[in-house]
N, C-alpha and C positions, 0 to 999 in steps of 0.2 A: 528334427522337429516332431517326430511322430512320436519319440519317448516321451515330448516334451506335453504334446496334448491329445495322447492316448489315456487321458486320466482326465477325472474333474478336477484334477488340482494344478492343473497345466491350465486350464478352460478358464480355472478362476483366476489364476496368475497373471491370465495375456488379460483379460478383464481389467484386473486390479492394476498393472500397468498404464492401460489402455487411461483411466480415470484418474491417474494418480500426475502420470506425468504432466498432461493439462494444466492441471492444478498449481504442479511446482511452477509452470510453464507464468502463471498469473501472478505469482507471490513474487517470481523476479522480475517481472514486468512494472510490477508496483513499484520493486527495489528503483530500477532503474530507473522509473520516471519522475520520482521524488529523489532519491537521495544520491545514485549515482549522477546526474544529471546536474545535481548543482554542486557537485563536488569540489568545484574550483568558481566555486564564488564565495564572494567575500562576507567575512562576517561582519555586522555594525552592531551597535545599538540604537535603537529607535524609541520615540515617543509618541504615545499616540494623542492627535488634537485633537478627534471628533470623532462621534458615532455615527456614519449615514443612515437612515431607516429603509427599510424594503417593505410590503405588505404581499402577499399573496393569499387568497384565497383559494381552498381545496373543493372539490364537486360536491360536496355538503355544505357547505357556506361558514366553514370554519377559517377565519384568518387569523395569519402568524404573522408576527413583524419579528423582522430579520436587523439585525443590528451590523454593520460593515464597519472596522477602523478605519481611521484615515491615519497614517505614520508619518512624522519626519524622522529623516535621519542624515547623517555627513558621511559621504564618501570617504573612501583614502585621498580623494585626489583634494578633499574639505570644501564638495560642494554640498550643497545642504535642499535635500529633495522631499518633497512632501507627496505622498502615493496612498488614492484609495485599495486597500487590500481586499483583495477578495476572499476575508477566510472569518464569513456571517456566522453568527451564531442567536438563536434565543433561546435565554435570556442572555442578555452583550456577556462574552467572555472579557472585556476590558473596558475599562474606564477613564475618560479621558486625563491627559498625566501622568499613565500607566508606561514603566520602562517595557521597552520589548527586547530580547533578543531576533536578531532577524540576520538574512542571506540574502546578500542581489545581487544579481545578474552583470562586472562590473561591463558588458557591450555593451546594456542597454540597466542603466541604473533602476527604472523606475518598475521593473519585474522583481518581484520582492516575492520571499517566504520567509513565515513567521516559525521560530523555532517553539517546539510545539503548540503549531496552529493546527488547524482541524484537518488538511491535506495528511502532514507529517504524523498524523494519531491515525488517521485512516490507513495509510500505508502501513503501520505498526501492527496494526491489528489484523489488516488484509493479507498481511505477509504472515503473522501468527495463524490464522487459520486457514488457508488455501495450503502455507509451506507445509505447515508440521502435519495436515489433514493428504496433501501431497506426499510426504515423505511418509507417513505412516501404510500406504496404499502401496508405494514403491517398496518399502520393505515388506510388504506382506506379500506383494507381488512374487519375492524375488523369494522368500521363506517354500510358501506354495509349490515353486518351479523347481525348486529344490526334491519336495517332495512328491512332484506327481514326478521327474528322474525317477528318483528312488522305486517309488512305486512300479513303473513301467519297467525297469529293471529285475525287478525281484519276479513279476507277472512272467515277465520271457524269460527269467534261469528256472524257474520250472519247470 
């Protein structure tokens, strides 16, 4: 260990690990709570019947209306369930009539995700920038540690 942070480049290594690993620690956290998680649920097709509206106003007195689907869609089993989705957008990312691809839950049919809904785009991107900003931190980590060896090395055949 003393080879390892007898140098600034050991100091920045255990650092760069230290921040790095967390990071990746979130990107599969994301994986897993969107994509591993419903990995064995079933795929449908759905339609969507309705926009629900939301309104909220922010501490400025700016309000947004939020636009929510409401989907039907037929089981395997060909029961035919209609679910407000929780994946709002403004301005509406769909229009009523609109085919969806969609995932449910077959325990509990009426837990739905929208195949790229705003969950499934958030994880994509959260997972692109936590992993690769994760992984980039880890390989320099590991580059670094490399080098403050080296360095420590050479310091004591001296």
């Amino acid at each position: 260990m003393k080879w390892l942070f007898g140098s600034v480049f050991g100091i920045m290594a255990a650092i760069f690990l230290m921040i790095g690993c967390p990071f990746l620690m979130v990107a599969g956290g994301f994986y897993y709570f969107v994509e591993y998680r419903t990995s064995d649920w079933v795929p449908a097709t759905g339609v969507v019947t309705g926009l629900s509206q939301t309104q909220s106003t922010d501490s400025e007195g700016f309000t947004t209306t939020m636009y929510c689907p409401s989907v039907e869609f037929a089981t395997s089993a060909g029961e035919t369930i209609e679910v407000d989705v929780n994946d709002c957008s403004s301005p509406p990312a769909y229009a009523t009539g609109d085919a969806l691809e969609l995932k449910y839950n077959p325990a509990d049919p009426r837990e739905v995700q929208l195949k790229g809904g705003t969950l499934q785009t958030l994880t994509v991107v959260f997972g692109i920038v936590f992993g690769g900003l994760g992984a980039l931190l880890v390989i320099a980590a590991v580059v670094l540690g490399f080098i403050g060896v080296i360095v420590m090395v050479r310091r004591n055949s001296a």
